[in-house]
VOPAGU-2260 file (C-alpha; in pm, 1 decimal, decimal comma):
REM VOPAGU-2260
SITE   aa  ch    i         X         Y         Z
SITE  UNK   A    0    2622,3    2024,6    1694,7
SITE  UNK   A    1    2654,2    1792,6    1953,5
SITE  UNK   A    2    2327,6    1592,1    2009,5
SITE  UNK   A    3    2183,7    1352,0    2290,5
SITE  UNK   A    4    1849,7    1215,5    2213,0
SITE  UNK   A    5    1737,6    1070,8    2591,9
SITE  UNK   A    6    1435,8     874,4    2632,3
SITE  UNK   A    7    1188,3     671,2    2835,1
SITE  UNK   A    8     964,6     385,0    2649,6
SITE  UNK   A    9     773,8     107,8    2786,1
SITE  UNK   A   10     606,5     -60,8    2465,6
SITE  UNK   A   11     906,0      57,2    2222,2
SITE  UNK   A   12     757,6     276,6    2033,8
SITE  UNK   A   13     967,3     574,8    2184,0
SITE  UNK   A   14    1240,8     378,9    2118,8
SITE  UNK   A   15    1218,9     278,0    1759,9
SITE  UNK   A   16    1156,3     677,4    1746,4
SITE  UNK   A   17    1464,3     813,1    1953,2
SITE  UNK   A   18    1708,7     530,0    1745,2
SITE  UNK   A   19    1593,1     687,8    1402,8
SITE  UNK   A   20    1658,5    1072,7    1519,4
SITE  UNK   A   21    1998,0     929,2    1711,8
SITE  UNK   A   22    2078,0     802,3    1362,2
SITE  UNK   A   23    1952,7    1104,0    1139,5
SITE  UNK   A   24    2124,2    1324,0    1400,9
SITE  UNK   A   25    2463,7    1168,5    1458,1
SITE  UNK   A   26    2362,3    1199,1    1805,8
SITE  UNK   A   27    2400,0     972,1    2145,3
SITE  UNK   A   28    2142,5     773,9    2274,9
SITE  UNK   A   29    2046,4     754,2    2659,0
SITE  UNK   A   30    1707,1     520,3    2797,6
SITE  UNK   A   31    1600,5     664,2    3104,4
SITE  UNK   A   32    1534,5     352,1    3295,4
SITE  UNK   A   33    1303,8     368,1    3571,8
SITE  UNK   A   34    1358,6     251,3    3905,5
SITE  UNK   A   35     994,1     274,5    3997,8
SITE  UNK   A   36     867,9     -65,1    4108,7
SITE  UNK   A   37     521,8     -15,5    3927,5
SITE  UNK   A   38     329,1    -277,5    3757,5
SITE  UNK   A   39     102,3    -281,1    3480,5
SITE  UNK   A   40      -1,7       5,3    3237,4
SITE  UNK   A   41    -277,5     134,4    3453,8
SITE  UNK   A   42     -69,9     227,4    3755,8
SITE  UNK   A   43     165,2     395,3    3512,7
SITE  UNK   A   44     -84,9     574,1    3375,6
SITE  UNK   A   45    -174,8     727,3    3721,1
SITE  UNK   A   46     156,7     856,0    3850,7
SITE  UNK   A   47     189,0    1003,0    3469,4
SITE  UNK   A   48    -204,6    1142,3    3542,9
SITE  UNK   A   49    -138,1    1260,9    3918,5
SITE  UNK   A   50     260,2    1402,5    3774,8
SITE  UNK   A   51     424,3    1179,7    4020,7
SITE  UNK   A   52     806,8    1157,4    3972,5
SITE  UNK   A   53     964,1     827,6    3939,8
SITE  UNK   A   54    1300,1     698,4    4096,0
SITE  UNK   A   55    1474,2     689,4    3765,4
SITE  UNK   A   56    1850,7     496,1    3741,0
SITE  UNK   A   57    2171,2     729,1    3720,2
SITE  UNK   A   58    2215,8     870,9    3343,6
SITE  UNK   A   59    2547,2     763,2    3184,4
SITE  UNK   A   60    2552,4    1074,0    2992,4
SITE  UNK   A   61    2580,4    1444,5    3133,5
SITE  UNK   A   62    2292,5    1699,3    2952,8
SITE  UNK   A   63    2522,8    1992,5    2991,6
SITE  UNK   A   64    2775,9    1823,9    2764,7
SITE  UNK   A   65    2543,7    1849,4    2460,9
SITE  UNK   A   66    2452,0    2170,8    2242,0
SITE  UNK   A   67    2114,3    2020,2    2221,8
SITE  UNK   A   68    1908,0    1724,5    2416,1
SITE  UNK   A   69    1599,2    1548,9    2230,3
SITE  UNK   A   70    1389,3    1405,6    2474,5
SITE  UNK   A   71    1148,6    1168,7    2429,7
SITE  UNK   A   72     799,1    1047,3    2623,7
SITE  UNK   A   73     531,9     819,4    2555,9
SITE  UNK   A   74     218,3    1013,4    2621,2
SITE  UNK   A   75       3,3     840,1    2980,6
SITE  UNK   A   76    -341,3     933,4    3048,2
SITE  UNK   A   77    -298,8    1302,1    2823,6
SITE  UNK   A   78      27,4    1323,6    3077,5
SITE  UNK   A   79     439,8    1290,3    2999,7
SITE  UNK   A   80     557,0     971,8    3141,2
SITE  UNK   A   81     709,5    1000,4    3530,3
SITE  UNK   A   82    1056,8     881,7    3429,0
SITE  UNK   A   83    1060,8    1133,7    3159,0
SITE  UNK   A   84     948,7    1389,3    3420,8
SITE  UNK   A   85    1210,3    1284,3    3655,1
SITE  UNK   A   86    1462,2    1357,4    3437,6
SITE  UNK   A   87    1354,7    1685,8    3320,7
SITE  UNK   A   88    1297,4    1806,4    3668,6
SITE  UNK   A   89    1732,3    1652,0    3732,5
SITE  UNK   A   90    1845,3    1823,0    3442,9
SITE  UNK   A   91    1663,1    2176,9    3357,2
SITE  UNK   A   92    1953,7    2400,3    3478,7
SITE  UNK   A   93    2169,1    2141,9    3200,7
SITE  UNK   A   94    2039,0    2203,0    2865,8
SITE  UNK   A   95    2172,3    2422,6    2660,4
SITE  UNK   A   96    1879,8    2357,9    2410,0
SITE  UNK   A   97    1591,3    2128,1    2404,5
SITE  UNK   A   98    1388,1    1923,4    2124,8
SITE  UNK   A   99    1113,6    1704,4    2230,6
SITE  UNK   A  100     908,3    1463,3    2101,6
SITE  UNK   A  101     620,5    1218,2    2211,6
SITE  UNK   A  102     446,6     900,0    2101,9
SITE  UNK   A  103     112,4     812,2    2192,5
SITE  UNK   A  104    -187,1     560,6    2062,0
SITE  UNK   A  105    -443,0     791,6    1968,0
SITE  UNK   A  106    -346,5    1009,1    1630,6
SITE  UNK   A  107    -659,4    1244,9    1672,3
SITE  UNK   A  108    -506,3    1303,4    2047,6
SITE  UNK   A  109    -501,0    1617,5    2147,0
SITE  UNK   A  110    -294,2    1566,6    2429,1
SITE  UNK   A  111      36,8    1510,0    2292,3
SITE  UNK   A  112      90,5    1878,2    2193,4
SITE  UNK   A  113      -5,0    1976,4    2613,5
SITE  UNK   A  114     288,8    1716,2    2674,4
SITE  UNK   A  115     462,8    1854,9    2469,3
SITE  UNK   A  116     392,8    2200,9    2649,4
SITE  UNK   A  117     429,9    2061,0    2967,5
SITE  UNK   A  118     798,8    1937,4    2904,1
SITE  UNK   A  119     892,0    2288,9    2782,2
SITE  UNK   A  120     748,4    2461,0    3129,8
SITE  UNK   A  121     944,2    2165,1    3352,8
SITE  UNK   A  122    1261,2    2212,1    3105,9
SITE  UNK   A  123    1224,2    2580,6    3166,9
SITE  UNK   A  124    1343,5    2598,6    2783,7
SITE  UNK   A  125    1147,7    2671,6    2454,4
SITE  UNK   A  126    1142,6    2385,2    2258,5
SITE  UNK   A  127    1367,0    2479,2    1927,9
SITE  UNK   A  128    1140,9    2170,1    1781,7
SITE  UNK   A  129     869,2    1908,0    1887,8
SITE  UNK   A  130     746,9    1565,2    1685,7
SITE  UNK   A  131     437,7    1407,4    1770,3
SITE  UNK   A  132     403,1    1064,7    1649,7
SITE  UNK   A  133     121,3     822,2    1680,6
SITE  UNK   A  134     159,3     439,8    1737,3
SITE  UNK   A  135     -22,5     431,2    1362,3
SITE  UNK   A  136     287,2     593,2    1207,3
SITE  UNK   A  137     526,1     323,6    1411,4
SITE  UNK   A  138     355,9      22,7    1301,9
SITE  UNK   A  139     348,3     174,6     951,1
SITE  UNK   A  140     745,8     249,9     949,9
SITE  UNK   A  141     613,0     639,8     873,1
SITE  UNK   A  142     763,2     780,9    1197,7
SITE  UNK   A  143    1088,2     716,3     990,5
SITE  UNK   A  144    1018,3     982,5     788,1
SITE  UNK   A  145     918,8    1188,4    1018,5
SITE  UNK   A  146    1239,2    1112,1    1229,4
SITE  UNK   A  147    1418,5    1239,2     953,0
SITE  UNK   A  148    1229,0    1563,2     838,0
SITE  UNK   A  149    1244,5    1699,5    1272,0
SITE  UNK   A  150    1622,8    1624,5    1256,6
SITE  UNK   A  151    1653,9    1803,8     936,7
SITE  UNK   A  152    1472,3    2076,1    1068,3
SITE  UNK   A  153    1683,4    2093,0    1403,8
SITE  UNK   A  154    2023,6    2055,0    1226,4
SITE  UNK   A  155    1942,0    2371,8    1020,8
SITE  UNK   A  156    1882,1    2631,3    1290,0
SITE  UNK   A  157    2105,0    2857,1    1413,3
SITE  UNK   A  158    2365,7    2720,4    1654,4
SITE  UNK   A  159    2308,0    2855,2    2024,1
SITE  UNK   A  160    2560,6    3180,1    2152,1
């Protein structure tokens, strides 16, 4: 199965996350780098809030090459980030299959699974897995773990027709 995990993270928590499940998934990696000249967490957090897309840079890697994108947001204000949005919105009618995870700071959050939601409407695909992981399990090293028990679980189903 040919894998891309793509990503946006600002802190590097999403990162740390999408290099484990690149690794555990043999997959490539693509940041979605943002073009979007905002400053400071707060004004990120309102585009995310108000779903604003972001100017995002060109992807090196084409979605409709892979069996299976993995694509990763932090969670803003209960909201996907814009880059991540962005690129969902450039790339639905290009995945063959979607996985998604998010990372956020709160682990009672409720919010992550509506991202998680939200990026299966914009993807117009059903999720064939989602990880939540809280900033708790990256400064603990657990989201390794967890990395590694969601690519498990993706590399055993079925193969798409």
């Amino acid at each position: 199965m040919k894998t891309l995990v793509a990503y946006y993270s600002r802190t590097g928590n999403t990162k740390k996350v999408a290099e484990a499940l690149a690794e555990s998934l043999n997959a490539d990696i693509e940041a979605i780098v943002s073009d979007t000249k905002a400053k400071g967490m707060g004004r990120l957090a309102m585009q995310a809030f108000l779903r604003v897309h972001a100017k995002i840079a060109q992807t090196t890697n084409n979605a409709a090459s892979y069996d299976v994108v993995v694509i990763g947001s932090p969670v803003w204000a209960g909201k996907m980030s814009s880059p991540i949005r962005t690129y969902l919105a450039q790339n639905k009618d290009k995945f063959t299959s979607v996985a998604f995870f998010c990372t956020h700071g709160n682990p009672r959050s409720e919010g992550s699974a509506k991202v998680l939601e939200s990026m299966e409407i914009l993807s117009g695909k059903k999720a064939a897995a989602v990880l939540d992981v809280a900033a708790n399990d990256v400064e603990s090293g657990e989201y390794v773990e967890k990395a590694k028990r969601f690519a498990a679980a993706l590399l055993e189903l079925p193969a798409s027709p």
